[in-house]
C-alpha positions in Angstrom: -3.4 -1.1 -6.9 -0.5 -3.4 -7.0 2.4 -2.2 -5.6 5.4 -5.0 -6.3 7.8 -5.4 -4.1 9.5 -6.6 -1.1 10.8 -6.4 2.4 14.7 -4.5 2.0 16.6 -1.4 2.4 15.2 0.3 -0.2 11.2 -0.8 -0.1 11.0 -0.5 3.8 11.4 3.5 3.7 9.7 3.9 0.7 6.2 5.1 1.0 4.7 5.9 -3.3 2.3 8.7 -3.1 -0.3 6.6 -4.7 -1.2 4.4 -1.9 -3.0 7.1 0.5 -5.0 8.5 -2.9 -6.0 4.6 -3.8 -6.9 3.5 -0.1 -9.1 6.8 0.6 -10.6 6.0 -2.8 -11.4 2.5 -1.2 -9.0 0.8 -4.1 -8.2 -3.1 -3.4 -4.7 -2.6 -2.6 -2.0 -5.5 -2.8 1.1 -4.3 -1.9 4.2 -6.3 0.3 4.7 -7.1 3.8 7.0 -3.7 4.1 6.8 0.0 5.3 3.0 1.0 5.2 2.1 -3.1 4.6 3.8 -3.4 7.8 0.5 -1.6 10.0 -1.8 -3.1 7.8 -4.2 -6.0 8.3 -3.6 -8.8 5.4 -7.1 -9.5 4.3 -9.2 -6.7 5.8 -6.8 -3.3 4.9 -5.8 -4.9 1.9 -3.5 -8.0 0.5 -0.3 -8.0 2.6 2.0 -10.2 1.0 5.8 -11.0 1.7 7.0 -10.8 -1.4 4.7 -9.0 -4.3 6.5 -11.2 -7.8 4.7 -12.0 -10.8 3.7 -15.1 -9.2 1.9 -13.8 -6.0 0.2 -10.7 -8.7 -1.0 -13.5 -10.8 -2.4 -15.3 -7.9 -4.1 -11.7 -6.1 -5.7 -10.5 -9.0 -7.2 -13.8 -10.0 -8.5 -14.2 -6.0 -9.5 -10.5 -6.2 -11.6 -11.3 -9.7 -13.2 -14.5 -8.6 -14.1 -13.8 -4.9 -15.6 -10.8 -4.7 -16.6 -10.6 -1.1 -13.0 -10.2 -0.6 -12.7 -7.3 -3.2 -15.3 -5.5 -0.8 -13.9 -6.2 2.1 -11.0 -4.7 0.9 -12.2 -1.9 0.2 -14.3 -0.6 3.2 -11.1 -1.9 5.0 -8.7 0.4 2.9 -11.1 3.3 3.4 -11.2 2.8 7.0 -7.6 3.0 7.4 -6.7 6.1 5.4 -9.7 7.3 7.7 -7.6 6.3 10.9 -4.0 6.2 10.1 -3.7 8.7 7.0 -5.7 11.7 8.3 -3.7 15.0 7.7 -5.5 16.5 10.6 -5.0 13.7 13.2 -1.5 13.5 12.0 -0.5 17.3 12.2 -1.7 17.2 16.1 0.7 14.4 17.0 3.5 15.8 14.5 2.9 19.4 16.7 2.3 17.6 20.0 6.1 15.9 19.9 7.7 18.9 18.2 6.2 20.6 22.0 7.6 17.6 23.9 11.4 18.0 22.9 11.4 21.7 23.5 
């Protein structure tokens, strides 16, 4: 998945529905250095770029297609985070416990 983009107003609140369903799927992901990209590790969750142009897809997809250690890599590392940081179970506990904590 290549999600283009960049650090701003509008892409570092944004969070597209596809990139939970592409990392749990263990998907290469390349996406920029904003929201999400933010809490993940360039190179081991997936590509974390600053700015995801034409260029810098051009350049992923060609690294991604001609090393494919790295295409691996990529995508135990994306499972492993939707496994740690996109787990509706995990995530409902902590959403309840603060809900207790301010009354």
């Amino acid at each position: 998945l290549i999600q283009p983009g960049r650090p701003d107003r509008f892409n570092n609140y944004r969070f597209p529905c596809k990139l939970p369903e592409f990392l749990a799927m263990g998907k290469p992901v390349v996406l920029p250095a904003t929201n999400i990209g933010l809490v993940m590790e360039n190179q081991k969750d997936a590509l974390v770029l600053p700015v995801v142009d034409a260029v810098n897809i051009v350049n992923s997809v060609e690294k991604l297609l001609t090393v494919s250690s790295l295409s691996e890599k990529l995508s135990e590392g994306a499972i492993n985070f939707a496994k740690t940081h996109l787990n509706w179970q995990k995530n409902t506990e902590l959403l309840k416990s603060f809900y207790k904590e301010i009354g």
